[in-house]
Each structure stands twice: as structure tokens, then as C-alpha cells.
C-alpha positions, 0 to 999 in steps of 0.5 A: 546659839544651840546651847541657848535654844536647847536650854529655852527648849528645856524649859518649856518642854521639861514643865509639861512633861514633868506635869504629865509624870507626876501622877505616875510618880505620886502612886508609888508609896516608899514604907516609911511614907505610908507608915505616919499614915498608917499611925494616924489612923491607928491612933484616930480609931484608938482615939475613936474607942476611947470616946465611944467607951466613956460615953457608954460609960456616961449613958449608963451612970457608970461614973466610975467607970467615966471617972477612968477616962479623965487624964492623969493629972485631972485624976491626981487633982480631983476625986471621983466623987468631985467627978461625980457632983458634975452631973445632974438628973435632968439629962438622960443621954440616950447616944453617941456619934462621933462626928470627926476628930481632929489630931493636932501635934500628935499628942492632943486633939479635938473630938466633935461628937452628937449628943443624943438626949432626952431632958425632962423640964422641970414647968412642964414634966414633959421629957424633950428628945434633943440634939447637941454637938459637943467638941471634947479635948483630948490628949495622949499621955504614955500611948493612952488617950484620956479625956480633959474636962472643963470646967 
């Protein structure tokens, strides 16, 4: 009998207690916890820069330098000047935000970012300052993130 209501006891003691240590116990990190967090956010601010750089790139015209960021394997199918014949003259970015990335498998993720710009309608040759928000595909190959287009 002592043992059973020892054992009824511990059950209803034992949750209210653990509940109680919990936080306690949640505020000590081992290195190899904090560690995949620490990666994240390494590769989230790498990831962050790589976007900020191409768009810099873009708001210049530098397309060659825009053609960089492209992946590998859009780079091994389709030449700079391809690259280039999918830009217009009716746009002129003007800036960047980015707005969150998300990293999905650890070598892909997708990128929302607020365009700034400014295009200029054609009927009415009045320049428009405008706003859209723009979600890129990214992906990591060999530690490097590159940019994938659409098409």
C-alpha cells in the first residue's frame, strides 16, 4: 500500500516540480547547442550580403557584375549577354530592403526583398516612384550562396 500511494504521489508531484525547473534547466546551452545556431545566423548574414551586393550591382547597371551572383549552373547554360537581354530601360531601381530570409535544408532559401523604383510610363512620360516586394530563390553551392533566376 505505501508503495502505491508513494508511486500516485510521484506522479502528481513530479510534473509540477519538473514544470518549475524547466526554465532553469533551458538557460544552460552545451557548445554543440549553440553552435547550429550560431551557423545560421553566419550563413543568414552571409546570405544577407550576397543579396545586398547584387542588388547594388543591379541598381548600378553593373550587369556584369549582377551576372556574377547568378549560380554555377545558370552561368554554365546561359552567357552574360543573355543575362543582360532581360532587363529593360523602363525601370530604374532606386533601393533594397530586405525583408526576411528563409533557409530551408541548409543549402537553399528564399529571400523577400522590397523593391524600390522608379518607371517611367511611357503614355504619360511621367516617372512613378513605386514599391514591390520581390521573393528570390537562392541556393548554397560549395559554401558560396548564388542567386537562381526565373525565367
Amino acid at each position: 500500500m505505501y508503495r502505491f500511494c508513494f508511486s500516485i504521489s510521484m506522479l502528481l508531484v513530479y510534473p509540477a516540480v519538473a514544470d518549475t525547473l524547466a526554465p532553469i534547466a533551458g538557460t544552460v546551452q552545451t557548445a554543440t547547442e549553440m553552435a547550429p545556431a550560431e551557423a545560421v545566423s553566419a550563413q543568414r548574414a552571409a546570405l544577407e550580403q550576397r543579396v545586398a551586393s547584387r542588388w547594388a550591382a543591379l541598381i548600378r547597371r553593373d550587369f556584369e557584375t549582377a551576372y556574377s551572383f547568378t549560380s554555377p549552373e545558370y552561368r554554365r547554360l546561359f552567357s552574360l549577354k543573355d543575362f543582360m537581354s532581360s532587363f529593360g530601360s523602363k525601370v530604374g531601381w532606386q533601393r533594397v530592403e530586405v525583408v526576411d530570409i528563409n533557409i530551408k535544408g541548409g543549402d537553399a532559401a528564399a529571400v523577400g526583398v522590397n523593391l524600390y523604383f522608379v518607371y517611367y510610363d511611357a503614355q504619360t512620360k511621367k516617372p512613378l516612384d513605386m514599391k514591390t516586394y520581390v521573393q528570390e530563390s537562392w541556393v548554397l553551392v560549395d559554401g558560396q550562396w548564388w542567386y537562381v533566376v526565373k525565367d
